[in-house]
C-alpha positions as a Markdown table, in Angstrom:
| # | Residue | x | y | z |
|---|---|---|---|---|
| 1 | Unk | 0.0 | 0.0 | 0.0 |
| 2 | Unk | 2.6 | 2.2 | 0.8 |
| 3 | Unk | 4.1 | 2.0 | -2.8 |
| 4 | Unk | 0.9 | 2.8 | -4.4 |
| 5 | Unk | 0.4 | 5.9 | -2.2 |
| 6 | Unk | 3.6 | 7.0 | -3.4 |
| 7 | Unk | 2.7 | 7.2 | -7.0 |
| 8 | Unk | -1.1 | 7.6 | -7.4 |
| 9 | Unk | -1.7 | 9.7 | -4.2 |
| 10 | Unk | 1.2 | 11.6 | -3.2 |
| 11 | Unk | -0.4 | 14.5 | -1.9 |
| 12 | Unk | -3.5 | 12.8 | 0.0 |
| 13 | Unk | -3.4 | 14.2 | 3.7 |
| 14 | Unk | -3.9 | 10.9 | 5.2 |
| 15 | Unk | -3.5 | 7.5 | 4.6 |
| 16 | Unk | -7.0 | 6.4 | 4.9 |
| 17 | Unk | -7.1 | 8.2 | 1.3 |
| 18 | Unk | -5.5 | 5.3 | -0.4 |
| 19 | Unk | -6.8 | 2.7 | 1.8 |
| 20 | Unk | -10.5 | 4.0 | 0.5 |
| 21 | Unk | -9.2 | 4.0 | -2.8 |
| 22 | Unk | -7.4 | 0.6 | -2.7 |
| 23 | Unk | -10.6 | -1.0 | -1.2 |
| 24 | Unk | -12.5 | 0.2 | -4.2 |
| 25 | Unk | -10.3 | -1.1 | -7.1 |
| 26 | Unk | -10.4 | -3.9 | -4.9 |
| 27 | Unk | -14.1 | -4.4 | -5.0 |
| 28 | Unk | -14.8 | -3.6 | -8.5 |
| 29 | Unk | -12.6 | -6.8 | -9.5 |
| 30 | Unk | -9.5 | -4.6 | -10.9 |
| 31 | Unk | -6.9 | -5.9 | -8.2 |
| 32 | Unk | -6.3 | -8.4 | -5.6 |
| 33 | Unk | -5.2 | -7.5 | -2.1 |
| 34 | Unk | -2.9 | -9.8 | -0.1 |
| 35 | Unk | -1.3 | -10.4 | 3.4 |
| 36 | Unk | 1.9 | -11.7 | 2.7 |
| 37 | Unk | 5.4 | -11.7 | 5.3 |
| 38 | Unk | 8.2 | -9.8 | 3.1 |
| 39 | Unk | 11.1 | -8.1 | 4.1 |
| 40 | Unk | 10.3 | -4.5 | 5.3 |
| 41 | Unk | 11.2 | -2.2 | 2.3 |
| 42 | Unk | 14.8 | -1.3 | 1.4 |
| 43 | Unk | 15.5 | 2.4 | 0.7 |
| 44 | Unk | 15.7 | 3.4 | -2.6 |
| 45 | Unk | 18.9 | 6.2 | -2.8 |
| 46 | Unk | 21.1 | 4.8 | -5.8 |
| 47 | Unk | 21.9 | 1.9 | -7.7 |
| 48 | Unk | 24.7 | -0.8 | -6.1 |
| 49 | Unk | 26.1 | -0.6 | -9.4 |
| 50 | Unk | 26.2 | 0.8 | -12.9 |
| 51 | Unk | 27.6 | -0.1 | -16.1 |
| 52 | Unk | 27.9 | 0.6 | -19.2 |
| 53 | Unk | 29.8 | -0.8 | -22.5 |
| 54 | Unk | 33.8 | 0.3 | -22.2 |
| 55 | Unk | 33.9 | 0.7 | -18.3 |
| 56 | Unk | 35.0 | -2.0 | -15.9 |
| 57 | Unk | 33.1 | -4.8 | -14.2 |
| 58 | Unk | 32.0 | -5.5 | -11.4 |
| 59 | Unk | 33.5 | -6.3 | -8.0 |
| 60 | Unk | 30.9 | -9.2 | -8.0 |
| 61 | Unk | 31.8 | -10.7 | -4.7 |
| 62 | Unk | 31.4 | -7.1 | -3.2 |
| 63 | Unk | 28.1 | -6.1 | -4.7 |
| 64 | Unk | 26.9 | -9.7 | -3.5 |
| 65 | Unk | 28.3 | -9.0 | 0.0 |
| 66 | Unk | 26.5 | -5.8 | -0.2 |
| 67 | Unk | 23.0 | -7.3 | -1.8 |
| 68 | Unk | 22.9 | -10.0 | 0.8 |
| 69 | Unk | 23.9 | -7.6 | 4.1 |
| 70 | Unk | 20.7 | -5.0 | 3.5 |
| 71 | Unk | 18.5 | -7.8 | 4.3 |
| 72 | Unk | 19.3 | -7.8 | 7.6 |
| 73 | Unk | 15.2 | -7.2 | 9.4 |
| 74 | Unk | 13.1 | -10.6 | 9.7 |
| 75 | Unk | 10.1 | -10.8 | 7.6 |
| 76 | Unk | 6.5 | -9.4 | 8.4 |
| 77 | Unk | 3.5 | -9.0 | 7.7 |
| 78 | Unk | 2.5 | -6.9 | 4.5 |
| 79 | Unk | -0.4 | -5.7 | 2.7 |
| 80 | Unk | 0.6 | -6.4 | -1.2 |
| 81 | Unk | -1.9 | -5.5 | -4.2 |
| 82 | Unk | -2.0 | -7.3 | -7.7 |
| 83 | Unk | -4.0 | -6.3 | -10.8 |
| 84 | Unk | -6.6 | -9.2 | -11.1 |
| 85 | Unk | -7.0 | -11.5 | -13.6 |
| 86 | Unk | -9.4 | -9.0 | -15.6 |
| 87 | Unk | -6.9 | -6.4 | -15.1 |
| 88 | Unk | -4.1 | -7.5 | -16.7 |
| 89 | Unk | -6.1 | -9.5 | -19.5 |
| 90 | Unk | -7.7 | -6.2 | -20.4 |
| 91 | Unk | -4.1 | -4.3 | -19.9 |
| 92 | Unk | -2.2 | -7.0 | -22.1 |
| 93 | Unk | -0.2 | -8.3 | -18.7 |
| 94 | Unk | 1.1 | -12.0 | -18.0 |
| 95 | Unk | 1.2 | -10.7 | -14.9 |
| 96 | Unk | -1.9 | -11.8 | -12.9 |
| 97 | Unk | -1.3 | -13.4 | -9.3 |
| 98 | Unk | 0.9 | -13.1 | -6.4 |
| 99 | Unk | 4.2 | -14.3 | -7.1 |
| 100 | Unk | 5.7 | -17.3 | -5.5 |
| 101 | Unk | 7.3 | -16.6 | -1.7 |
| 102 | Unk | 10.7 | -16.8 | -3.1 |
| 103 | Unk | 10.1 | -14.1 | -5.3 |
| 104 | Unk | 8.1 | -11.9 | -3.3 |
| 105 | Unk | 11.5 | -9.4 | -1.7 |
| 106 | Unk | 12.8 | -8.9 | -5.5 |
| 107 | Unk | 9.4 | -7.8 | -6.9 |
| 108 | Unk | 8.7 | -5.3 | -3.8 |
| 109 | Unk | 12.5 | -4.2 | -4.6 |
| 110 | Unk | 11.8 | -3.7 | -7.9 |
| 111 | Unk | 8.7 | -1.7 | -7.8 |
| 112 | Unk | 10.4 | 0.5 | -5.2 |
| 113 | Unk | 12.8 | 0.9 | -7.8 |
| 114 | Unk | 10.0 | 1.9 | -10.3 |
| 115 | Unk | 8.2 | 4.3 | -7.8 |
| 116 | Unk | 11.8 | 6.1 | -7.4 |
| 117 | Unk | 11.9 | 6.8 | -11.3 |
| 118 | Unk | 8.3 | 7.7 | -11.0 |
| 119 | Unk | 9.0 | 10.1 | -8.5 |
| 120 | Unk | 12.7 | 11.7 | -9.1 |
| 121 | Unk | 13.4 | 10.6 | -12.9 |
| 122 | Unk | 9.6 | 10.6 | -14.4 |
| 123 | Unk | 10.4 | 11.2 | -17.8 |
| 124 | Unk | 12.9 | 7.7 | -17.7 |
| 125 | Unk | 10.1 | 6.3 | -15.9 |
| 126 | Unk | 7.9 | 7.0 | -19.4 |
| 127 | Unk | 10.6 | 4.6 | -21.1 |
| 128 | Unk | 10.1 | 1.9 | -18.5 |
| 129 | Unk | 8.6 | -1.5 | -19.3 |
| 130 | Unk | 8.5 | -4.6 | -17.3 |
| 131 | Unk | 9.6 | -7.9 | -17.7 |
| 132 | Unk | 6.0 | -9.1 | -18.1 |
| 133 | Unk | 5.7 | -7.0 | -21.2 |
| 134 | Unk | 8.5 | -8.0 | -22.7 |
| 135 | Unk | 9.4 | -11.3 | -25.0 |
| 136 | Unk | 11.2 | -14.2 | -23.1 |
| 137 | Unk | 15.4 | -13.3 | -24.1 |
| 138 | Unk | 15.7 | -16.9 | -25.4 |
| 139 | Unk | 16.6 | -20.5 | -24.4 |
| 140 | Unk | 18.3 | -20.3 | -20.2 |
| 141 | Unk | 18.7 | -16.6 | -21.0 |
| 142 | Unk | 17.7 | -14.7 | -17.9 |
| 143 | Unk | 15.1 | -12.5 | -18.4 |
| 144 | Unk | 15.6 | -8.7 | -17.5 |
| 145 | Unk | 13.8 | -7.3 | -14.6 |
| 146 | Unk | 13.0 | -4.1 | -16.3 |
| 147 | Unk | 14.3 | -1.8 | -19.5 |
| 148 | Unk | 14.5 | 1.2 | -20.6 |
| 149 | Unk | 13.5 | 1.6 | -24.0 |
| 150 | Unk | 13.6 | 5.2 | -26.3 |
| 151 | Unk | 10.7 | 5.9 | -29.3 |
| 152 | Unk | 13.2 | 3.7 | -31.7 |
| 153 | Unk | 13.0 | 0.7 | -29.6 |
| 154 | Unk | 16.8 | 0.7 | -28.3 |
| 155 | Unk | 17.5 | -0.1 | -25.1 |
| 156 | Unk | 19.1 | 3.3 | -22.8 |
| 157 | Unk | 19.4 | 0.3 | -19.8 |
| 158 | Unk | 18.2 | -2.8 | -18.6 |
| 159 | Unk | 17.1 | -2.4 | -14.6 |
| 160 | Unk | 17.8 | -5.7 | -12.6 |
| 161 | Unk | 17.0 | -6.0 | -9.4 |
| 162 | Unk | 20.1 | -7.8 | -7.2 |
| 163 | Unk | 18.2 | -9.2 | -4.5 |
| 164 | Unk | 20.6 | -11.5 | -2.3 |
| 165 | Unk | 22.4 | -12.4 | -5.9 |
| 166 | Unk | 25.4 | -14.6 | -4.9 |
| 167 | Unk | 28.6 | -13.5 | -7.0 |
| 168 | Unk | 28.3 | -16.2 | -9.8 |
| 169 | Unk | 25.2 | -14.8 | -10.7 |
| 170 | Unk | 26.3 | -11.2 | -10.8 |
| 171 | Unk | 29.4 | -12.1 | -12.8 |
| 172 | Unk | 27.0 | -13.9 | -15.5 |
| 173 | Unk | 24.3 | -10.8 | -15.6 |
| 174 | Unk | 26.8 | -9.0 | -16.2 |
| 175 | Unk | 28.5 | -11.3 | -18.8 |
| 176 | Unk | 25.3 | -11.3 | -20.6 |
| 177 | Unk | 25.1 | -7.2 | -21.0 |
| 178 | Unk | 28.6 | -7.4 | -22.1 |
| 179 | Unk | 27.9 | -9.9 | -25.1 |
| 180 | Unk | 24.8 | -7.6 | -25.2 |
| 181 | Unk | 26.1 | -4.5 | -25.5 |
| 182 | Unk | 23.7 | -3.0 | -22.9 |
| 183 | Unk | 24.0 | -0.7 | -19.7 |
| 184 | Unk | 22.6 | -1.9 | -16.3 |
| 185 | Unk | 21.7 | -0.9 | -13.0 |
| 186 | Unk | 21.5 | -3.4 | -10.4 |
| 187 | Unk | 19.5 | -2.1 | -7.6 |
């Protein structure tokens, strides 16, 4: 809830305001509210890494130390919100349940991530789209978490959420932008 309030009612003098308005999308069938235990939200200040084509690596054991030492509270319980079913069939979205436990942290990281753009880089935020709305990279490819994508369909950055990567799978995201060609962020 608190995400949500962030980006559609940012200037609402109480938060009853998107509870009321939660409940109602709720109710009308357009999302799916959920008590699930998650991680209590990172801040969002600045990526634990960027990179782009002609710099240096990553320290991948460091930005895995880093990842897996911000997760440091015990879950607890948290109201989550979905689109529903008709939602994202009517907004072209494979995404259309809770996600599985395991994946639960990453997806709250990531759209804490998206409401930061939102909120201090809005016109970026304009290029973002999900992996949902993207096609699948290919055959044990790993699918981005998000891009960045200009009018001419090139990619500015892919957005990937580390979550408690371990270092081997820092060093192969990265890999894979490199034979890519694309800039990252790993939040």
């Amino acid at each position: 809830m608190q995400i949500a309030a962030q980006i559609w009612w940012p200037d609402a003098r109480s938060p009853c305001t998107a509870r009321r308005r939660l409940d109602l999308l709720a109710r009308a069938g357009w999302i799916d509210c959920h008590i699930i235990n998650a991680h209590p939200l990172l801040p969002v200040l600045r990526p634990l890494f960027t990179w782009e084509p002609g710099q240096d690596g990553p320290d991948a054991e460091h930005i895995a130390s880093q990842s897996r030492a911000r997760w440091s509270q015990p879950a607890r319980p948290l109201e989550v919100c979905v689109a529903s079913s008709l939602a994202a069939s009517l907004l072209g979205s494979t995404a259309r349940r809770l996600p599985p436990p395991e994946q639960r942290d990453h997806d709250l990281r990531l759209a804490a991530v998206y409401v930061h753009y939102r909120v201090a880089l809005p016109r970026l935020a304009e290029l973002w789209i999900g992996q949902h709305a993207l096609a699948k990279a290919g055959y044990q490819i790993k699918d981005p978490d998000a891009l960045l994508r200009d009018e001419h369909g090139r990619v500015l950055r892919v957005i990937e959420s580390a979550g408690r990567n371990g270092a081997p799978q820092i060093a192969r995201f990265h890999e894979h932008c490199v034979e890519s060609d694309l800039p990252y962020e790993l939040w």
